[in-house]
C-alpha positions as CSV (number, residue, x, y, z in Angstrom):
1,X,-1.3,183.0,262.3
2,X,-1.7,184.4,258.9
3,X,0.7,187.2,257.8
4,X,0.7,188.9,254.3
5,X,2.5,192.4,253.1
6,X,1.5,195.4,254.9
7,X,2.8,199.1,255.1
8,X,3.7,199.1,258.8
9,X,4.6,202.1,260.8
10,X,6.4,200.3,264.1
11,X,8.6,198.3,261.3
12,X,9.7,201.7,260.0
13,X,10.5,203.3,263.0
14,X,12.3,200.3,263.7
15,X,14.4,200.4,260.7
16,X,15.2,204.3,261.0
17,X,15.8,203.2,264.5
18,X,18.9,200.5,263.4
19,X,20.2,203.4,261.0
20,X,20.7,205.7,263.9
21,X,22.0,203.3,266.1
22,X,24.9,203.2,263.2
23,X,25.5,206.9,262.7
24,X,25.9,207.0,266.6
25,X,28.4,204.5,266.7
26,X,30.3,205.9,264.1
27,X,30.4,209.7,266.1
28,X,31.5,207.9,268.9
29,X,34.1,205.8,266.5
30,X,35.2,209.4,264.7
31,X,35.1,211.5,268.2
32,X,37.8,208.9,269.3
33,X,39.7,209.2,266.2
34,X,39.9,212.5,266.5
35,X,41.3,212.2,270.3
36,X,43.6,209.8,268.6
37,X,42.3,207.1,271.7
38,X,41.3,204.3,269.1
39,X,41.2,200.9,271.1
40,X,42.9,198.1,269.2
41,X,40.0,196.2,268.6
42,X,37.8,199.1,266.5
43,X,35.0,196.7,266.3
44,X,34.1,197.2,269.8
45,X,32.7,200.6,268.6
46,X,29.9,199.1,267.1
47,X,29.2,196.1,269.3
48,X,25.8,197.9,269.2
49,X,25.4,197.8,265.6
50,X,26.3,194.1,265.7
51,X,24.1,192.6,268.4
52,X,20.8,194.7,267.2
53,X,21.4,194.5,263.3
54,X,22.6,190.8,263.5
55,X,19.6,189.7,266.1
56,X,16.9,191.2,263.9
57,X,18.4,189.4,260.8
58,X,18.6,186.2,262.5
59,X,15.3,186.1,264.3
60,X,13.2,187.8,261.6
61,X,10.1,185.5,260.8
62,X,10.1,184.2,257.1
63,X,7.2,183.2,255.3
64,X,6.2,183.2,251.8
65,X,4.9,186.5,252.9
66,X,7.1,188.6,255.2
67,X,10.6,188.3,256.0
68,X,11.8,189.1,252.6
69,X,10.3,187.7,248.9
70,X,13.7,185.0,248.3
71,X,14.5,184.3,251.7
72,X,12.0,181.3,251.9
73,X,14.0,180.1,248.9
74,X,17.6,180.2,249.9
75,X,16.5,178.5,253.2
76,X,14.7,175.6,251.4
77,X,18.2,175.7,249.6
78,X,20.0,175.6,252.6
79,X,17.9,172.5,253.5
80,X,18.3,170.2,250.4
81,X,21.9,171.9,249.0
82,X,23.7,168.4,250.4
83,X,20.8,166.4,247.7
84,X,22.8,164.8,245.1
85,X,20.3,165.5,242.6
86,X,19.1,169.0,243.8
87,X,18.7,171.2,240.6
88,X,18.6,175.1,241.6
89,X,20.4,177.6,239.4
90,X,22.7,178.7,242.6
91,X,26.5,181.2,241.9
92,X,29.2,178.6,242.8
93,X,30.7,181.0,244.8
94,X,27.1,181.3,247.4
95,X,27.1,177.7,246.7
96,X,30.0,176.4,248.1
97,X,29.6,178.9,250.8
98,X,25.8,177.7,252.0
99,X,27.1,173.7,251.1
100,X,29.8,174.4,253.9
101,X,27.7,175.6,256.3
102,X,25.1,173.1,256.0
103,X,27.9,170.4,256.6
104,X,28.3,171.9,259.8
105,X,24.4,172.3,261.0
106,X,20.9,171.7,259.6
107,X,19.7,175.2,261.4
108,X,19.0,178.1,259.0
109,X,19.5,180.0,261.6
110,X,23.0,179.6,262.1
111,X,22.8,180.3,257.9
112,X,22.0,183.8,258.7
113,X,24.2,184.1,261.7
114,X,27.2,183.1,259.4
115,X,25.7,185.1,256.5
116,X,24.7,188.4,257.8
117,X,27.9,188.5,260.2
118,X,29.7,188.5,257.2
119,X,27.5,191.4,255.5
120,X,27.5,193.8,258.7
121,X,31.3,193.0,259.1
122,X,32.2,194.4,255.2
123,X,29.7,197.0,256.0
124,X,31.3,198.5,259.3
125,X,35.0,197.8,257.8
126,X,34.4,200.0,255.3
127,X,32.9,202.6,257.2
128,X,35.8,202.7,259.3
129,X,38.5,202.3,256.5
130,X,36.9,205.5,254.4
131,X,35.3,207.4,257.5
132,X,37.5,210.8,258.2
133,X,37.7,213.4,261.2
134,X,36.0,216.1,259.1
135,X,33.1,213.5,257.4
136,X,29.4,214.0,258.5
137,X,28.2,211.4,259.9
138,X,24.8,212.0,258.6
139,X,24.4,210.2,256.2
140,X,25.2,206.9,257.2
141,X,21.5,207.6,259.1
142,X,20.5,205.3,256.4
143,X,23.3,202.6,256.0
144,X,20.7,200.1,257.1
145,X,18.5,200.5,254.1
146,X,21.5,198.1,252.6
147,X,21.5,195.3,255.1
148,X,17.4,195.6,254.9
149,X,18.0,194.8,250.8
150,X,19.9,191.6,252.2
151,X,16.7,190.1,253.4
152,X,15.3,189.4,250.4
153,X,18.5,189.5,248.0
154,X,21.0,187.9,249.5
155,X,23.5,186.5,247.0
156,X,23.6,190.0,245.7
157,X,24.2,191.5,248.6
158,X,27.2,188.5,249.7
159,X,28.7,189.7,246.4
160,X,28.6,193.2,247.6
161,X,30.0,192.3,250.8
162,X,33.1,191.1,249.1
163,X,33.5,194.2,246.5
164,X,33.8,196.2,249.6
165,X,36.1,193.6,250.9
166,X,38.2,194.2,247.8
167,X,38.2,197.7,247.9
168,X,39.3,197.7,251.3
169,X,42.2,195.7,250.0
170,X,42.7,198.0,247.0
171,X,43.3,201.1,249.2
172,X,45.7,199.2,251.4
173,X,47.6,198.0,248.6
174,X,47.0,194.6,249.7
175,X,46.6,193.7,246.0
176,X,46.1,189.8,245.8
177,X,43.9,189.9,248.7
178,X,41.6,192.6,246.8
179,X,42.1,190.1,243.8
180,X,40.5,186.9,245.6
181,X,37.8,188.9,247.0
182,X,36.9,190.3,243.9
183,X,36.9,187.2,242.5
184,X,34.5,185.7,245.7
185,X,32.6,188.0,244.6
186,X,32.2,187.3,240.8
187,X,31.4,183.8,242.1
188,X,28.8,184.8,243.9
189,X,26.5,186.7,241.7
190,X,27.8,187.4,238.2
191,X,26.5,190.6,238.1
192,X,29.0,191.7,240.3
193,X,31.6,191.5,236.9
194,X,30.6,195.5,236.6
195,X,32.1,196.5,239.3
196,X,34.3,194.2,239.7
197,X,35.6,196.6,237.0
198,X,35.9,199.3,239.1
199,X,39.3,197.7,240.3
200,X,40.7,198.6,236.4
201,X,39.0,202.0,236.5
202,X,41.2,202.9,239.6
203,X,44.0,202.2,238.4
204,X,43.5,203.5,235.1
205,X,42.4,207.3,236.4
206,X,43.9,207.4,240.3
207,X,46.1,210.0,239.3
208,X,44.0,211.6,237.3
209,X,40.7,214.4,237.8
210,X,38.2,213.7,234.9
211,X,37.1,217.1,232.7
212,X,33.6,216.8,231.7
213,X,34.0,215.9,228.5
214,X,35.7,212.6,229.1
215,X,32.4,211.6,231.6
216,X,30.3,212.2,228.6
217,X,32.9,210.0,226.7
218,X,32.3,207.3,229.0
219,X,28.9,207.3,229.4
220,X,28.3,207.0,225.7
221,X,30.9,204.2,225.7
222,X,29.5,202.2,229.1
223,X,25.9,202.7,226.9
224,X,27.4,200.8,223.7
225,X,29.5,198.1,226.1
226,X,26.2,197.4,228.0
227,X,24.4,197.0,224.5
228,X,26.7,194.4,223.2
229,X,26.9,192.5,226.7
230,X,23.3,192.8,226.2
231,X,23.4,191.2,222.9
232,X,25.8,188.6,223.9
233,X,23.3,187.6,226.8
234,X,20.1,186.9,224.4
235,X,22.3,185.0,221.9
236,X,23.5,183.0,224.0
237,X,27.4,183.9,223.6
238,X,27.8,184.1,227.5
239,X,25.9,180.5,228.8
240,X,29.3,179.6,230.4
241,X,28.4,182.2,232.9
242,X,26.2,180.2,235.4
243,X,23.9,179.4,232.3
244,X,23.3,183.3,231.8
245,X,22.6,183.0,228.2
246,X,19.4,181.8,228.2
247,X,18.5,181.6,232.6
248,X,17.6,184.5,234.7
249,X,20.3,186.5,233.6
250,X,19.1,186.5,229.6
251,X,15.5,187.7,230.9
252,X,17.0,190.6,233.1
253,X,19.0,192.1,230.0
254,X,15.9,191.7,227.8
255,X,13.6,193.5,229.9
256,X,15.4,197.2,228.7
257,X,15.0,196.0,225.1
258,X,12.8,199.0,223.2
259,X,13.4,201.2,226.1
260,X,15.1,204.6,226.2
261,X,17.6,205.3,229.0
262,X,16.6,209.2,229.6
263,X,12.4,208.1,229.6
264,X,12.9,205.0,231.4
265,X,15.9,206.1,233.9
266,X,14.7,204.3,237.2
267,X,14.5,206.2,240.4
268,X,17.0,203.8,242.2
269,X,19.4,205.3,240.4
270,X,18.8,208.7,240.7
271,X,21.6,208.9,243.6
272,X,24.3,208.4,241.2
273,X,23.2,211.1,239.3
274,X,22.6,213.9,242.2
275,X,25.7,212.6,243.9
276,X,27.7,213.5,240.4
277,X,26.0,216.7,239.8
278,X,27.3,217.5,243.1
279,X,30.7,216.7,242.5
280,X,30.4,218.5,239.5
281,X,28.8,221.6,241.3
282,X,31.8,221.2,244.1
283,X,34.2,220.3,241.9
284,X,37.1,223.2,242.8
285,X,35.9,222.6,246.5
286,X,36.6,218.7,246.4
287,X,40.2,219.3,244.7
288,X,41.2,221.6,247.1
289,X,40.1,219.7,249.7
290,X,42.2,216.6,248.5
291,X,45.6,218.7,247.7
292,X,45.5,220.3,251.2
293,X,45.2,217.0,252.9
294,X,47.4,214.7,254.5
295,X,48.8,211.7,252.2
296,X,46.1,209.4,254.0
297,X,43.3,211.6,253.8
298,X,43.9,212.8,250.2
299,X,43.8,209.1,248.8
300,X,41.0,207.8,250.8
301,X,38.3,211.3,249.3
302,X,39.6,210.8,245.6
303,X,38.9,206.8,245.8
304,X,36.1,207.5,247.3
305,X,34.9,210.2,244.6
306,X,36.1,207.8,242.4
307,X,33.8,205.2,243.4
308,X,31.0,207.6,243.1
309,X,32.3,209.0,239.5
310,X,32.4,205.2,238.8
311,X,28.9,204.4,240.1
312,X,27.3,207.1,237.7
313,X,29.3,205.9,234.6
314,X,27.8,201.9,234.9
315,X,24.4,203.4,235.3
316,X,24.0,203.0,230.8
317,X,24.9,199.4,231.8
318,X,22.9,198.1,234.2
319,X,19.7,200.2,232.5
320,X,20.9,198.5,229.3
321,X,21.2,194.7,231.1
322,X,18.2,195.3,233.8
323,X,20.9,195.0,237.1
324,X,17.8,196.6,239.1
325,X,19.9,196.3,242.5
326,X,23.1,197.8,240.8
327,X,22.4,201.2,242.4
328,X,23.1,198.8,246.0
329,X,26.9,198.0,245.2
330,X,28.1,201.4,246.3
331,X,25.1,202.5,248.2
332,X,28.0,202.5,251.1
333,X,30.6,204.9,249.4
334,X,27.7,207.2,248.4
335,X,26.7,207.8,251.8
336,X,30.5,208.4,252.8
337,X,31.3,210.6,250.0
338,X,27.8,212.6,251.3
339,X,29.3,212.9,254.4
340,X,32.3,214.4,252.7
341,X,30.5,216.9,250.5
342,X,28.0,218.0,253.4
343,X,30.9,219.8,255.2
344,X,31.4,221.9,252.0
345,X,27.6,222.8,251.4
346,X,27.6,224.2,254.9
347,X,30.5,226.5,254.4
348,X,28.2,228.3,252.1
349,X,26.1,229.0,255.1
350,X,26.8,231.4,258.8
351,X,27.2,229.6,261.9
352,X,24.3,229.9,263.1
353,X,22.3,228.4,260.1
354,X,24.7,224.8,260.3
355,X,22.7,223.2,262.6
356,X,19.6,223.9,260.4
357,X,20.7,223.0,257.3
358,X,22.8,219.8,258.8
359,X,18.8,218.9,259.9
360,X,17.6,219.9,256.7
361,X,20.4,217.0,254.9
362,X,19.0,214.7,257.9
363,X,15.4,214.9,257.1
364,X,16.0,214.9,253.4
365,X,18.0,211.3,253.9
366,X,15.8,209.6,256.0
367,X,12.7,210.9,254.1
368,X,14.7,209.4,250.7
369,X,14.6,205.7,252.7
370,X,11.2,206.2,253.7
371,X,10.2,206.3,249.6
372,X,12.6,203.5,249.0
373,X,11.4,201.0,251.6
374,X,8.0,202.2,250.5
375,X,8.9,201.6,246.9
376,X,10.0,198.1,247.3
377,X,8.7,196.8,250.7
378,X,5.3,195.2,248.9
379,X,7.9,193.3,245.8
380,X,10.5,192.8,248.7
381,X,8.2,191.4,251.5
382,X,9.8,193.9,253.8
383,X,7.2,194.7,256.2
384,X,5.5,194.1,258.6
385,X,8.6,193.3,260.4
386,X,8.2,190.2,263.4
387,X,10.3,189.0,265.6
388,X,10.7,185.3,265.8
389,X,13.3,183.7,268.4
């Protein structure tokens, strides 16, 4: 049977479907938390999330067609990666981690097991590391718009995987694990060295709150840094990078040349930019909320609103270098610093008017990853979506 790219209404329902199954695990996961009757093993909270999200991965059919637009590829590498003289322009660090598998079995679909495992694992750890009592869960309605990404760009999204990893790592103080994770990560997709550089940002500003001014500051000097990366890409300077100077890499950061950030800002990454205008807007809110907090609490809403301040400020940079699937690396903390903010918008409101406005955030959230999946499902091969066991 012939298949070919298709909008596909079951296949969206489907994916909306695997968000919500998320969001409830995580109110079950937060109403236990909040009982303080948290099982050892946490990850029993989202066997659900596990069996569904992993199963669809797994037994997804993949053609040239549907199943995702580079998944045909990294199977066919999976196949040969053992050929002596196999030439594909692979990250060491996804590499070594497909080469090890394949040593083990010849079925791709033991690949993906290993592989999305991996990416649902990062995902829910981090949920549960930066999810609080008071979050709203809303939000994370669309978490699965993320692990949908990972069926077409999947070395991206392993590199993602271990940033959130890392970061995990970083708020435990658990500093050299966050350090080989972030340096998995580098391996794995060399775009990932952005925000990688989130780990120095931390540091730097943890202890302090950033005035307007120095935002501006940084966005003008993320612009320039991005423009000479951008430089050292076409030149050449950087080939020792997995052959970036003149592979892929090179062709990504020349695609912005001639092109003006403000004219040409792309709609992926309009999150980062309504996300910071809201932490602008709530600003006074957001400190309070953090200096009236426990220890535990305080830390994990001002990395998180860190991550997001971060996010906005690398925008200049991957406009400047053409990282079209930057705007994924955080997607995660985004959601979860939503789910912080969303408590303070409804304070604004009476009782009685919560519950419409906390449907208003829902419908506006899962109407956002309606457009994106619509945006990308035709270059992605997203849809339709068939089951293959």
């Amino acid at each position: 049977m012939n298949y070919y790219v298709r909008w596909d209404n079951p296949s969206i329902v489907l994916y909306i479907i695997c968000g919500f199954i998320f969001m409830l695990c995580c109110y079950h996961y937060k109403e236990k938390k909040i009982r303080n009757n948290i099982n050892k093993n946490t990850i029993l909270y989202f066997m659900p999330v596990l069996v569904v999200w992993i199963g669809i991965a797994v037994f997804r059919l993949v053609t040239l067609e549907v199943g995702g637009t580079d998944a045909p590829t990294y199977i066919l590498y999976f196949e040969r990666c053992l050929e002596f003289n196999l030439n594909y322009n692979m990250d060491l660090g996804f590499a070594l981690f497909t080469k090890a598998i394949r040593l083990v079995s010849d079925d791709y679909h033991v690949f993906f097991l290993i592989y999305y495992t991996i990416i649902i694992t990062s995902i829910i750890y981090f949920v549960k590391e930066f999810i609080g009592v008071e979050t709203s869960i809303i939000p994370l309605s669309i978490s699965f718009f993320l692990y949908l990404r990972s069926f077409t760009s999947m070395r991206s999204n392993f590199a993602i995987a271990f940033i959130m990893f890392s970061i995990i790592a970083l708020k435990k103080e658990r500093y050299y694990i966050c350090f080989i994770t972030a340096i998995i990560a580098l391996l794995s997709h060399t775009s990932s060295l952005v925000y990688v550089g989130f780990i120095v940002f931390y540091f730097v500003n943890k202890d302090k709150n950033l005035r307007i001014w120095q935002s501006i500051l940084i966005l003008i000097v993320m612009f320039f840094a991005g423009t000479l990366v951008q430089a050292l890409f076409n030149n050449g300077s950087l080939s020792f990078l997995s052959d970036v100077g003149s592979g892929a890499y090179a062709s990504y950061a020349r695609r912005s040349i001639g092109k003006n950030i403000f004219l040409n800002y792309s709609v992926s990454n309009i999150p980062q930019l309504v996300l910071f205008l809201a932490l602008i807007l709530l600003r006074k809110k957001v400190d309070y909320v953090i200096s009236a907090s426990d220890k535990a609490n305080s830390k994990r809403i001002a990395m998180l609103r860190t991550m997001s301040y971060y996010d906005f400020f690398v925008v200049p940079v991957i406009f400047v270098l053409s990282i079209y699937r930057g705007y994924e690396y955080f997607y995660i903390a985004r959601l979860l610093m939503w789910g912080e903010l969303i408590p303070l918008f409804n304070g604004y409101f009476t009782k009685g008017s919560k519950k419409i406005i906390t449907f208003l955030f829902l419908t506006v959230f899962v109407v956002w990853m309606i457009g994106r999946v619509e945006a990308t499902y035709q270059t992605s091969h997203l849809m339709p979506y068939i089951f293959s066991f």
